[in-house]
C-alpha positions as CSV (number, residue, x, y, z in Angstrom):
1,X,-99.8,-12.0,-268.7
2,X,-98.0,-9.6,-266.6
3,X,-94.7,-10.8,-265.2
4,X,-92.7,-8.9,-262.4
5,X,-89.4,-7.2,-264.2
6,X,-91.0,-7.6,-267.7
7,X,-92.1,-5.0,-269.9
8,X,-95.3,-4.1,-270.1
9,X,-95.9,-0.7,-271.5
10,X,-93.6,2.4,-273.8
11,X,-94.6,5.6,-273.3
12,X,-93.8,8.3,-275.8
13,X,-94.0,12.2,-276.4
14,X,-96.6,13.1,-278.4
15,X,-96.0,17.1,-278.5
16,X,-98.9,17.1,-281.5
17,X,-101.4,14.3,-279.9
18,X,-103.7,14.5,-283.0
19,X,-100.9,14.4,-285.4
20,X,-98.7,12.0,-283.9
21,X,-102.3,9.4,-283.5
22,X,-102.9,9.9,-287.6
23,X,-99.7,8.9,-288.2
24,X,-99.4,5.7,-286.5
25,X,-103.3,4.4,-287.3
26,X,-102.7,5.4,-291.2
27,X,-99.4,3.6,-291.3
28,X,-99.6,0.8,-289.1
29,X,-103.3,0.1,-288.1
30,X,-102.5,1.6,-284.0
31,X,-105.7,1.9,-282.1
32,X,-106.3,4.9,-279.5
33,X,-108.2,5.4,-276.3
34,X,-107.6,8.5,-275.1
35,X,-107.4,9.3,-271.1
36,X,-107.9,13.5,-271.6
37,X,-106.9,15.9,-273.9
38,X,-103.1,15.5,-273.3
39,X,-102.4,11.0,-273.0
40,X,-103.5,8.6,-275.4
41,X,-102.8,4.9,-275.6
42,X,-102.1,2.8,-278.2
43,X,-102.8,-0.9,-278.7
44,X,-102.6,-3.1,-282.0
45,X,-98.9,-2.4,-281.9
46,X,-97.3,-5.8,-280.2
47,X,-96.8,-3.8,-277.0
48,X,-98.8,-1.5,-275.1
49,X,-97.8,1.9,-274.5
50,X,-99.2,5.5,-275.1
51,X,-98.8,9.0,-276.6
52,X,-98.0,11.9,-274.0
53,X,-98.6,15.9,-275.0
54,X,-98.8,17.3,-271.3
55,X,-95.7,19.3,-271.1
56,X,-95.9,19.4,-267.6
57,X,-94.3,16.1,-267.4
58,X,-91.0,16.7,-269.3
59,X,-91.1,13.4,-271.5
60,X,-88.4,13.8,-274.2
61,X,-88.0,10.4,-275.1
62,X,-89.3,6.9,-274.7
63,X,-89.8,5.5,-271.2
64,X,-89.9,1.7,-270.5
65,X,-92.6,0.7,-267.9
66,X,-91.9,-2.7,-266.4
67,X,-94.5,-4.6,-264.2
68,X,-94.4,-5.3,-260.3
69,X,-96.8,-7.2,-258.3
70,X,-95.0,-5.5,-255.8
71,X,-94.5,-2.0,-256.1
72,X,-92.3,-1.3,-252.9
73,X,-90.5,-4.1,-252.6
74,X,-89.3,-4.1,-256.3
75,X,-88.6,-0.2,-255.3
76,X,-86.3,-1.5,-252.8
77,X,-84.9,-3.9,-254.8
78,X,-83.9,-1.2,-257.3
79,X,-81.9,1.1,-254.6
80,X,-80.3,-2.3,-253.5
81,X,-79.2,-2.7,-256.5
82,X,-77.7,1.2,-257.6
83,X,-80.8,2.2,-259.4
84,X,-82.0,6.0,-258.1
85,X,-85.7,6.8,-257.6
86,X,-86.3,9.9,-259.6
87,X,-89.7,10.3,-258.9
88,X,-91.3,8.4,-255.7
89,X,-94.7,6.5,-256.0
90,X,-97.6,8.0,-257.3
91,X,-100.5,7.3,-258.3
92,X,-102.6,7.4,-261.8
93,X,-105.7,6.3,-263.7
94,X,-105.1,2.3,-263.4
95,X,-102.1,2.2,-260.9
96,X,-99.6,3.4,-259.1
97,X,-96.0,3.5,-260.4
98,X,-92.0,5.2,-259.6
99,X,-89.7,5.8,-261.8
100,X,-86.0,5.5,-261.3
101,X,-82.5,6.1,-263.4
102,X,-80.4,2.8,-263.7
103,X,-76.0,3.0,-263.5
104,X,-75.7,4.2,-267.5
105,X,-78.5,7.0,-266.9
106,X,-81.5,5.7,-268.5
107,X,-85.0,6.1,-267.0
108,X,-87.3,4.0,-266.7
109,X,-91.0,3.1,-264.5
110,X,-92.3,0.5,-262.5
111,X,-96.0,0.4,-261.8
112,X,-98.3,-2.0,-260.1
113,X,-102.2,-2.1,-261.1
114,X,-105.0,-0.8,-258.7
């Protein structure tokens, strides 16, 4: 069940999609669906989260997506609290979602369901 401030969902690069999807269903059983040539999402692996090869949006290292029921209020509970929005709300396949960088520099995402 999704919880507001919980994590819900990892996303990672996945510069070589087709590689990097081998690799995790050979070795530890990870399932795919695939949302285009350049995102797929993995389940069977005790968290949700998916694979992203689009180089167009500059992911170099995990990102932690927590949950909101919410979307601009927990926004504005982030600024309250010294985290900076580093890319507004948008919208995506599922969702919408912001992400922000917290006070020791780490990004991470917030997104609501449609």
């Amino acid at each position: 069940m999704l919880e507001d401030g919980k994590i819900s969902y990892v996303e990672m690069p996945g510069q070589d999609l087709p590689a990097t999807k081998d690799f995790y269903a050979k070795t530890f059983g990870w399932t795919f669906t695939d949302y285009g040539p350049t995102y797929a999402a993995f389940g069977d692996a005790g968290i949700d989260g998916g694979f992203d090869a689009d180089p167009e949006a500059g992911l170099t290292k995990p990102l932690v997506v927590l949950f909101a029921r919410d979307l601009e209020a927990m926004e504005t509970k982030v600024k309250a609290s010294g985290g900076v929005i580093t890319v507004p709300i948008f919208a995506f396949p599922g969702g919408r979602r912001f992400h922000f960088r917290d006070p020791s520099g780490n990004e991470l995402a917030v997104f609501t369901e449609a």
